[in-house]
C-alpha positions in Angstrom: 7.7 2.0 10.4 7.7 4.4 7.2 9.1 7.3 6.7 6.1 9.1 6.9 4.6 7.2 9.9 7.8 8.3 11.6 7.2 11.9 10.5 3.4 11.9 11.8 4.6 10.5 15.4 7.3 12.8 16.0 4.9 16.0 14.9 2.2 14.2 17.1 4.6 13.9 19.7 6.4 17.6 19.6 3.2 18.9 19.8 2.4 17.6 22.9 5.2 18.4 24.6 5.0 21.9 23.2 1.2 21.8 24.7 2.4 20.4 28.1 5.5 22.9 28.0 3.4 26.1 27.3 0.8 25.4 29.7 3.0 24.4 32.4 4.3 27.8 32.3 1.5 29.8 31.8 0.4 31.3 35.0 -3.2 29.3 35.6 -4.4 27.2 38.9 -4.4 23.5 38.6 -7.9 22.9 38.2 -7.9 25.4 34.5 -4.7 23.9 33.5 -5.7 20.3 34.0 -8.8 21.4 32.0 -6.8 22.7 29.1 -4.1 19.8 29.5 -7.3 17.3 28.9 -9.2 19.1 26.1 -5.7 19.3 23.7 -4.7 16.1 24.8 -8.1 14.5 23.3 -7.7 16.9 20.5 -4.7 15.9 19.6 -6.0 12.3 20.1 -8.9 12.7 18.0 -6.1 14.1 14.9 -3.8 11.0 15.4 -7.4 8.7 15.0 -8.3 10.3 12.1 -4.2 10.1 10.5 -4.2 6.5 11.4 -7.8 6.3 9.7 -6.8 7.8 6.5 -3.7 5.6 6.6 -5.5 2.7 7.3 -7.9 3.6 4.1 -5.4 4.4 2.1 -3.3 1.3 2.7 -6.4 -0.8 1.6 -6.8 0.7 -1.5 -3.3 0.3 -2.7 -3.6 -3.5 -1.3 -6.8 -3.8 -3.6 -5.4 -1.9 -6.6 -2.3 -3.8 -6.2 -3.9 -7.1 -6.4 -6.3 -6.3 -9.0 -3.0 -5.2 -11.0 -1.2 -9.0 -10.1 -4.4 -10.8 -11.5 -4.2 -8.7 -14.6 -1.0 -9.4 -15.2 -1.6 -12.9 -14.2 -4.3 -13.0 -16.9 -1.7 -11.2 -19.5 1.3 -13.7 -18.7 -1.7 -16.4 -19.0 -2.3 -15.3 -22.6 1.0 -15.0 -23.6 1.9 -18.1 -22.9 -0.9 -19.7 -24.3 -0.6 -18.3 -27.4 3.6 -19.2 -27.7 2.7 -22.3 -27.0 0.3 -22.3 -29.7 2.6 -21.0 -32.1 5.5 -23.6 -31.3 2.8 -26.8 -31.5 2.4 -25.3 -34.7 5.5 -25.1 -35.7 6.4 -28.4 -34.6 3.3 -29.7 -36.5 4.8 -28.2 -39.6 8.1 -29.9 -39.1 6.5 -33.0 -38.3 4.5 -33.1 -41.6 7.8 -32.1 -43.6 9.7 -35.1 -42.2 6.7 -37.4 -43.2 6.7 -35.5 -47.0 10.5 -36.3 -47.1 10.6 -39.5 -45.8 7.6 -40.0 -47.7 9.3 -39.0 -51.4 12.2 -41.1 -50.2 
């Protein structure tokens, strides 16, 4: 778990028990607390949804960007080595036609 997963649960967390805590000892019957108790639990609820939500969004946009960032480095490591491998057939192809000059003049 992150960092900032961890961070969310415990505020998530706190805040409920802070909720529970205060209404519990505010002077209310059963039936109105119960009520409250309900309507910030599905409150809070609804926030830690929406949190995961955005997390979950978010997390799929760096997985995208991050493998649209391997592929173009894939494509530039591709290049590269296409083109040093161009450049030492070429290089070989000029020592190979030396060695036939040489032997050649022999």
């Amino acid at each position: 778990m992150s960092n900032k997963a961890k961070i969310i649960a415990g505020v998530a967390v706190a805040a409920v028990a802070g909720a529970v805590i205060g209404m519990l000892l505010a002077p209310e019957n059963g039936k109105d607390l119960r009520k409250k108790i309900k309507k910030n639990f599905d409150s809070l609820s609804d926030d830690l949804k929406d949190a995961v939500n955005t997390g979950k969004n978010k997390l799929e946009e760096l997985t995208k960007n991050l493998v649209k960032d391997a592929e173009s480095m894939k494509e530039n490591i591709k290049d590269k080595v296409v083109g040093k491998s161009e450049e030492l057939l070429e290089d070989a192809q000029h020592a190979q036609n030396n060695i036939k000059s040489k032997v050649s003049n022999s």
